[in-house]
N, C-alpha and C positions, 0 to 999 in steps of 0.2 A: 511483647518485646518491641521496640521501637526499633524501628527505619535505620539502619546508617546515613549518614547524608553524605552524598557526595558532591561536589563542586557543579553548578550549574553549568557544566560545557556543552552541553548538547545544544542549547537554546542560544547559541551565542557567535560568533564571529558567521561562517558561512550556513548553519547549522540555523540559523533564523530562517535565512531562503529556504533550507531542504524545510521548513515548518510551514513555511508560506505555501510552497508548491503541492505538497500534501494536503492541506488545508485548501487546494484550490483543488485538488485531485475526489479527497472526501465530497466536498460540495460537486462537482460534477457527478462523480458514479454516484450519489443519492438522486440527484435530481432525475439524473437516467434510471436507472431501477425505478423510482418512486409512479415514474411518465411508463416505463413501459408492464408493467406488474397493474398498473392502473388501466392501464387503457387496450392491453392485448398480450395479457398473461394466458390466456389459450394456445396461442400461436407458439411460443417455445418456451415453455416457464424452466427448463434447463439452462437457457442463455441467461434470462431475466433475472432466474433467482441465483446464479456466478456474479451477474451486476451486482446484487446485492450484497453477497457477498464479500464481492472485493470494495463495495461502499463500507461495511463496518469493515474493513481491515486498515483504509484508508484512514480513517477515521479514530482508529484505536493506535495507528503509527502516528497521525496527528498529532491525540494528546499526550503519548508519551514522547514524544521528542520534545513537546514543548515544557511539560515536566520538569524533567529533568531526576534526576536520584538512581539510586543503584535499582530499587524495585524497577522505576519505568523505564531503566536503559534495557534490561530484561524484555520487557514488554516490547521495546519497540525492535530488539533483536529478532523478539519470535514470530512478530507482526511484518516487518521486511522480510522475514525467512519465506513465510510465507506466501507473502504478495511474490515474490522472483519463483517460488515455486508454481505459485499459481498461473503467474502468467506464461510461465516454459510449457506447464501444462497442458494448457487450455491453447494456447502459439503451435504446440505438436499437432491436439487434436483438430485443429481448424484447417492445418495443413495436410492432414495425412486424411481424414476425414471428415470434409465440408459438409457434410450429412448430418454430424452430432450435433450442430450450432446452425438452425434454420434463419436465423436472426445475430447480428453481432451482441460482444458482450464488451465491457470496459479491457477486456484482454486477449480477444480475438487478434488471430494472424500477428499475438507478442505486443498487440496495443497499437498495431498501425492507424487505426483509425483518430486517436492521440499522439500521432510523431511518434511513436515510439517509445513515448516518454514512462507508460508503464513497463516496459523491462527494464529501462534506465536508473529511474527512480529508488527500487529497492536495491541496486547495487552500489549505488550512490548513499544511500539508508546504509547501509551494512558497512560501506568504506566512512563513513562517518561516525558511524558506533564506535570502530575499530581505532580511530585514531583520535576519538576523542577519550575512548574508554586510557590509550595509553598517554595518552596529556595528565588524566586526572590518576593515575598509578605514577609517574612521576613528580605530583606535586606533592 
C-alpha cells in the first residue's frame, strides 16, 4: 500500500530553522555521547547512555521533519513527544535527586547546560506539527 503524500510543510517557511536547530542539536548530543561512552563510560554510563539516547531522538526528529509526509509527520510527533518527556524526566530527576546523574547528560537540570534550548525545542516541535498538520487539512 503506498504512502499518502501530503504537502511538504513541515520543511518549509519557519519549519527549516526548527530542521536546522535539530540537525545542530542531533550533531551535538552524538558528538557528546560518542566523547563521553568513549572516554569514561565507567563513571556513569546511565547519564552517557540518556546522551545517547536523546542523540538518536534528535536525530530521528531531524529526519522526519525534514521529510516531510503523513508517515514522518508521525514520526516526528512521537519523536518530540518523547524528547519533552524525556527531558521533564530526567529535569525532575536531577532536581530532586542529584545522586541518579553523577555526570550531566544532553537534558540534565531540563537542558540548562544548552540554554534551555532542549525543553524548548520539542514544544516548539509539537507547536509546529500542530499547525502545520492544520495548514495541510485545510488545503
Amino acid at each position: 500500500m503506498a504512502e499518502r503524500t501530503a504537502p511538504r510543510t513541515l520543511g518549509t517557511g519557519p519549519g527549516r530553522a526548527l530542521i536546522a536547530v535539530y540537525g545542530i542539536f542531533a550533531l551535538s548530543a552524538t558528538a557528546r555521547a560518542a566523547v563521553q561512552i568513549g572516554s569514561k563510560f565507567t563513571e556513569a554510563p546511565l547519564a552517557y547512555l540518556l546522551s545517547a539516547f536523546a542523540a538518536v531522538v534528535y536525530i530521528i526528529a531531524t529526519v522526519a521533519l525534514a521529510k516531510g509526509g503523513e508517515t514522518w509527520r508521525r514520526v516526528a510527533l512521537v519523536s518530540c513527544s518523547i524528547e519533552l518527556a524525556g527531558v521533564v524526566a530526567v529535569g525532575l530527576l536531577t532536581i530532586f535527586d542529584a545522586t541518579a546523574f553523577p555526570d550531566d547528560t544532553v537534558w540534565t537540570d531540563f537542558g540548562r547546560g544548552y540554554g534551555y534550548v532542549p525543553l524548548v525545542l520539542p514544544v516548539i516541535g509539537l507547536l509546529w506539527l500542530r499547525y502545520a498538520g492544520r495548514n495541510r487539512a485545510a488545503a
